[in-house]
Legacy VTK file of the C-alpha trace (Angstrom):
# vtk DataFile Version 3.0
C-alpha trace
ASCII
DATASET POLYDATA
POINTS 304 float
21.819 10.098 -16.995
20.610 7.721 -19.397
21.399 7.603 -22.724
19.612 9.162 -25.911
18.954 5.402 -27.224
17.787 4.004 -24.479
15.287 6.736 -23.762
14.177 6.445 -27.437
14.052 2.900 -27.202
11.795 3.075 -24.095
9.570 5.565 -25.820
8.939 3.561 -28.819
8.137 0.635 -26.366
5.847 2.182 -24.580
4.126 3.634 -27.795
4.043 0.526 -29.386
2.462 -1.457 -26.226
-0.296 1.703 -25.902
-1.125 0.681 -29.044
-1.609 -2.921 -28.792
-3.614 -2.406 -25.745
-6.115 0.089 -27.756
-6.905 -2.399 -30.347
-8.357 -4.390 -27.200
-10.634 -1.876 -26.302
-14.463 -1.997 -27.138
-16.006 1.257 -26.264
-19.573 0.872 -24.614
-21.428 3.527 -25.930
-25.344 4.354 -26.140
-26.121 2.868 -29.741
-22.297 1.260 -30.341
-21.952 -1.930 -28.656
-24.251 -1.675 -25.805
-27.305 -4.142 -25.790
-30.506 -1.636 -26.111
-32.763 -1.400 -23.050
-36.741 -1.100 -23.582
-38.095 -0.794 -20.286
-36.878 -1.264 -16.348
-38.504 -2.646 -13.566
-38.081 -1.522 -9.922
-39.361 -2.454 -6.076
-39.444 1.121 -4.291
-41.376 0.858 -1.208
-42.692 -3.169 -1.790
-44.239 -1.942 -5.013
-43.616 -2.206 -8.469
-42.463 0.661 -10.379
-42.545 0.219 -14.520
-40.143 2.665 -16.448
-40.523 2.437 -20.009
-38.467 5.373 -20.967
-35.307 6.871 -20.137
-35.566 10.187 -17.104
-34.320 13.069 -18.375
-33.136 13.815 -15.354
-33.636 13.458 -11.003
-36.952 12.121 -10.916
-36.576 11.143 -6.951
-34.417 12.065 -4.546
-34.405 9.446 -1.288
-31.788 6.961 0.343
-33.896 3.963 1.019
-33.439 1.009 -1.634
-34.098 1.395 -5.024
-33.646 -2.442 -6.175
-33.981 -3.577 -9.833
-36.296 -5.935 -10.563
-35.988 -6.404 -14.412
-34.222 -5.303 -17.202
-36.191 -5.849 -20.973
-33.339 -5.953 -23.462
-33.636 -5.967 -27.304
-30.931 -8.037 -28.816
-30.034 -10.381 -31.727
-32.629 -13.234 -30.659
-35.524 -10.593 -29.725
-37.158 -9.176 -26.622
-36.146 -10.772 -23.811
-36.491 -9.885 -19.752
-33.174 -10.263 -17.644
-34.722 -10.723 -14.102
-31.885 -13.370 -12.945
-29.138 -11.243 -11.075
-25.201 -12.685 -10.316
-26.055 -12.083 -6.670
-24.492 -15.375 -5.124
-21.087 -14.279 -3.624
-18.379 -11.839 -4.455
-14.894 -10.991 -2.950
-12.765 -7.667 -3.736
-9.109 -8.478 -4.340
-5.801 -6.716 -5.478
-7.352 -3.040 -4.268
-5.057 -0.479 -5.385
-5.231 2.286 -2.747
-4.395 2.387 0.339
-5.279 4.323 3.907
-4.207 7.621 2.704
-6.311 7.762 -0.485
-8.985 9.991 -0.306
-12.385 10.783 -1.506
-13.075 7.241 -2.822
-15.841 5.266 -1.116
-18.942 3.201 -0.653
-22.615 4.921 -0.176
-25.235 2.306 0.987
-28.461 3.965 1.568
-26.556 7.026 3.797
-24.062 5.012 5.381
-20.547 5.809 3.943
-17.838 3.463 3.716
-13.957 4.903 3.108
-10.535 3.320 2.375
-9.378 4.651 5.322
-10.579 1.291 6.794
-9.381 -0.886 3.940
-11.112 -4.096 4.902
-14.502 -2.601 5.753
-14.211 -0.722 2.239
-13.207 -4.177 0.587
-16.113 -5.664 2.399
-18.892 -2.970 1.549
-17.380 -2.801 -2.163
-18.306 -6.529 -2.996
-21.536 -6.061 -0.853
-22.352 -3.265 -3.995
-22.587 -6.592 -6.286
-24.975 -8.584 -3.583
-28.089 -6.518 -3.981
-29.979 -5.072 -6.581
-30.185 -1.519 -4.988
-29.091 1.478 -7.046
-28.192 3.238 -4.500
-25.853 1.055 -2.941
-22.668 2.015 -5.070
-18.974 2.810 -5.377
-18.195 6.527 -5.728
-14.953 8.548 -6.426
-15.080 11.927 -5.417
-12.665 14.731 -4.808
-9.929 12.083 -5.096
-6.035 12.414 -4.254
-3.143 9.634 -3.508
-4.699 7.483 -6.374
-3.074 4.622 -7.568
-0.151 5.230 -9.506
-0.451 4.994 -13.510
-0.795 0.906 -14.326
-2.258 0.074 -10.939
-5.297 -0.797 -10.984
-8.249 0.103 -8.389
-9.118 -3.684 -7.385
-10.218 -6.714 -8.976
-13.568 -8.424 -8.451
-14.162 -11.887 -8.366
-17.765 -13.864 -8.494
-18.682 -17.042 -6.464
-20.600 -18.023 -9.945
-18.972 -17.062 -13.445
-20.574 -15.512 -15.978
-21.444 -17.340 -19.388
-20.805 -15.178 -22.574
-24.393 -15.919 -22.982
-24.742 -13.601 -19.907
-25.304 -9.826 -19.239
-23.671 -7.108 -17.218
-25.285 -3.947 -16.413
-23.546 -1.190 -14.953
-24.624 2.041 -13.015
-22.840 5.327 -13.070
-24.021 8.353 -11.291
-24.689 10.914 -13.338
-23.959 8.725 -16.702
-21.045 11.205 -17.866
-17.463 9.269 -17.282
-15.949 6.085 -17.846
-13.798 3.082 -16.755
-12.333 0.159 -17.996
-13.352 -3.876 -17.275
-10.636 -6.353 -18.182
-11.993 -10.264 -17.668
-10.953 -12.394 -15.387
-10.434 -16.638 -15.229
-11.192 -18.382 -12.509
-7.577 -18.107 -11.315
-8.465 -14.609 -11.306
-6.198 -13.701 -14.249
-6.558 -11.587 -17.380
-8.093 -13.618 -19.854
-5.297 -13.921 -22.699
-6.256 -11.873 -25.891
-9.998 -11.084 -24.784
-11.251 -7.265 -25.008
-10.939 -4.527 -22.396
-14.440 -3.118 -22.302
-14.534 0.657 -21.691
-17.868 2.337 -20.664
-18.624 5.838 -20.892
-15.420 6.763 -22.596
-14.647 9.676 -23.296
-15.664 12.471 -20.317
-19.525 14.186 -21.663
-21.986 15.552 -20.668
-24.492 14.618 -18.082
-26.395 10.985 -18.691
-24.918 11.486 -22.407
-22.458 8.008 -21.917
-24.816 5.337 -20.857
-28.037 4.670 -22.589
-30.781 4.828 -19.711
-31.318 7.485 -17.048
-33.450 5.765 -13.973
-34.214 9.172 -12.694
-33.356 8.019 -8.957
-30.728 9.992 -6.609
-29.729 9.810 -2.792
-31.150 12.188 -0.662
-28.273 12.994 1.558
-25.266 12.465 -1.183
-25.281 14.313 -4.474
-28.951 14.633 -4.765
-28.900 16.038 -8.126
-27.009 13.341 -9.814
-29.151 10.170 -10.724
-28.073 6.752 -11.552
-27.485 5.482 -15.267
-26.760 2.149 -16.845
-25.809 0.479 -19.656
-25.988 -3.203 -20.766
-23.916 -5.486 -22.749
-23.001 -8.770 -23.367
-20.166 -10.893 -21.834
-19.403 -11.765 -25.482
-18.239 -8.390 -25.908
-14.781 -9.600 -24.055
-14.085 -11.769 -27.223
-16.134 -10.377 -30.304
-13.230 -9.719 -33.372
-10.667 -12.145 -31.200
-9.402 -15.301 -31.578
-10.011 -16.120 -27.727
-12.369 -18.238 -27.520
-15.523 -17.293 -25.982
-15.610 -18.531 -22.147
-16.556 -18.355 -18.548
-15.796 -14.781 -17.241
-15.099 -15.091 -13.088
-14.610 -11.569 -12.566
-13.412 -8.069 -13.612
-10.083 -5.952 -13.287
-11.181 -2.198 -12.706
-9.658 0.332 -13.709
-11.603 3.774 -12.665
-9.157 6.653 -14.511
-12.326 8.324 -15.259
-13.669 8.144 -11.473
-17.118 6.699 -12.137
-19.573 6.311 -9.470
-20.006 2.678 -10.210
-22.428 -0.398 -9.166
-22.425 -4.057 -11.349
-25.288 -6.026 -11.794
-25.042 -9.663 -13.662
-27.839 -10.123 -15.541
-29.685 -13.020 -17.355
-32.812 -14.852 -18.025
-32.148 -18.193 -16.213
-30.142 -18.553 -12.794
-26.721 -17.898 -12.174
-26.742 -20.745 -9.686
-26.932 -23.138 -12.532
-23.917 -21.152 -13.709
-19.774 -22.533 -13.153
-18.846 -22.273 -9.279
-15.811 -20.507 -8.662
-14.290 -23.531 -6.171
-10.943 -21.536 -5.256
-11.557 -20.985 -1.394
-10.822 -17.675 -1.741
-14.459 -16.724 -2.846
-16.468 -16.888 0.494
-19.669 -15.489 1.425
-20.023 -11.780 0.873
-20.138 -11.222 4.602
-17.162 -12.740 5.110
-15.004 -10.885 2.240
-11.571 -10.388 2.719
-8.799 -7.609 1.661
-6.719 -8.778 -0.983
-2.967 -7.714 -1.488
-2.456 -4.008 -1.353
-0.638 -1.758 -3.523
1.054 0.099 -0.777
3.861 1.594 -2.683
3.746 4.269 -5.506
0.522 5.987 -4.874
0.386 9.313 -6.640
-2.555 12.055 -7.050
-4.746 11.798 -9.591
-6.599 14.523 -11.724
-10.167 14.790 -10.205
-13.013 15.360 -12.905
LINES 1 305
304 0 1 2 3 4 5 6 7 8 9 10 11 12 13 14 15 16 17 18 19 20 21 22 23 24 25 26 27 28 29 30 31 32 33 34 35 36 37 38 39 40 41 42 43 44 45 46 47 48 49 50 51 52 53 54 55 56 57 58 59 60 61 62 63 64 65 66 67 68 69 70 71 72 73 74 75 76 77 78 79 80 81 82 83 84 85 86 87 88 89 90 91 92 93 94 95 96 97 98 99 100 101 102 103 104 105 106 107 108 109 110 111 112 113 114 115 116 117 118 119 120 121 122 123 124 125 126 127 128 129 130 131 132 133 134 135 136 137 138 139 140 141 142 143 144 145 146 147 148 149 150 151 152 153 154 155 156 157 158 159 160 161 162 163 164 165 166 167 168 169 170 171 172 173 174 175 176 177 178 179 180 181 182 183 184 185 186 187 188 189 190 191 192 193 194 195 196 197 198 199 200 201 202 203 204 205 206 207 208 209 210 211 212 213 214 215 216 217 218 219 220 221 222 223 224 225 226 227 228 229 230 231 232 233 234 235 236 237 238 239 240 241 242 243 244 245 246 247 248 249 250 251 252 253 254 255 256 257 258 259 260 261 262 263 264 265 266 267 268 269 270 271 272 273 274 275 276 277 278 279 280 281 282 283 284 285 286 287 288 289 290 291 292 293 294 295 296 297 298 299 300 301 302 303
């Protein structure tokens, strides 16, 4: 049995490093912190679809692609149309379940991907970041044998960084939960004293955490949920810090609120002009590969 001061001690600790880490959050709400959206562009079918206002709910139910053509942003410079996607490469690493978790997967269009074939679930979660499609996303449902409590789900790495000049956008079904993006070097590490950026936080009400409803949903997979998004800006990671502002490679998930995710890199120029991730570890998206596993100390996790 341990003793009193040592479990005091171990409390305090752990209080004292909870708070530290919440002082690097940056909550990415609809009107706090997230870059506002004025009107979305989408190919359904080979045509051009313009949406210049938020759905109010499912406007379409199918499974064939919904792709994103451009986002129009309002931010500190103006109007400005992202239509330049970080589409060049990705690899999932570091994925935090294993074979026995359940009720966490891939939807492409119909076709569902599970982790009880780790390396095909690797491989069709970077191949979410390779296309433009909404529907094409990461979804936690039902879940049990979770990681256990500071294990994150996986860490994703880009062939081409991001500049804090850059955008992300990212897609949650149903727009009512959140997660949590730490950034990543190109060593794939935590950048030192940058901000966590939470979206969606805390659990709401449907399409109330994310600040545009497309109004599409999957035919065949919760039909009655459409996908929302939010933008912001890589800058985000170091606004109020005395990190410099720098090249973002990637992103450390962590999913406690078991968002339906999808992540689009946005700007108005090329990512190809962008830094190249030369670590040989970042090959085609075809060819991704599983990263280490967190076998050990996998524990069930309250669904929402």
């Amino acid at each position: 049995m341990k003793s009193s001061f040592s479990y005091c001690t171990a409390v305090l600790l752990l209080a004292m490093a909870q708070s530290v880490t919440a002082q690097n959050f940056i909550d990415i709400l609809p009107g706090s912190h997230s870059t506002p959206i004025t009107s979305v562009t989408y190919e359904v079918d080979g045509n051009t679809v313009y949406q210049n206002s938020s759905a109010s709910g499912v406007s379409v139910n199918r499974d064939n692609p919904v792709y994103l053509q451009s986002v129009t942003i309002q931010d500190g410079s103006g109007t400005r149309s992202l239509d330049s996607f970080n589409s060049l490469g990705a690899v999932v690493v570091n994925v935090g379940f294993s074979s026995l978790t359940q009720g966490v997967g891939v939807f492409d269009n119909g076709l569902i991907t599970t982790t009880s074939n780790l390396a095909g679930y690797s491989e069709a979660l970077a191949g979410i970041t390779q296309d433009t499609d909404l529907l094409n996303y990461a979804y936690y449902d039902g879940v049990s044998n979770m990681p256990s409590s500071g294990v994150s789900d996986y860490d994703l790495l880009f062939q081409h960084g991001f500049e804090p000049t850059d955008f992300l956008l990212v897609s949650e079904r149903w727009g009512n939960t959140f997660f949590t993006l730490t950034p990543l070097n190109i060593d794939g590490d935590a950048i030192a004293g940058a901000n966590m950026l939470r979206f969606g936080y805390p659990t709401g009400s449907a399409y109330s955490k994310y600040d545009w409803n497309s109004g599409y949903a999957a035919a065949s997979y919760q039909s009655s949920q459409a996908m929302a998004f939010s933008v912001a800006s890589i800058s985000k990671f170091f606004e109020g810090t005395s990190t410099t502002p720098q090249n973002v490679f990637g992103f450390r998930i962590d999913n406690n609120g078991e968002a339906d995710v999808k992540f689009f890199g946005l700007s108005d120029s090329s990512f190809a002009n962008n830094p190249l991730n030369s670590h040989a570890a970042i090959p085609e998206p075809s060819a991704a590969l599983l990263g280490a596993l967190a076998a050990f100390g996998l524990v069930l996790r309250r669904k929402r």
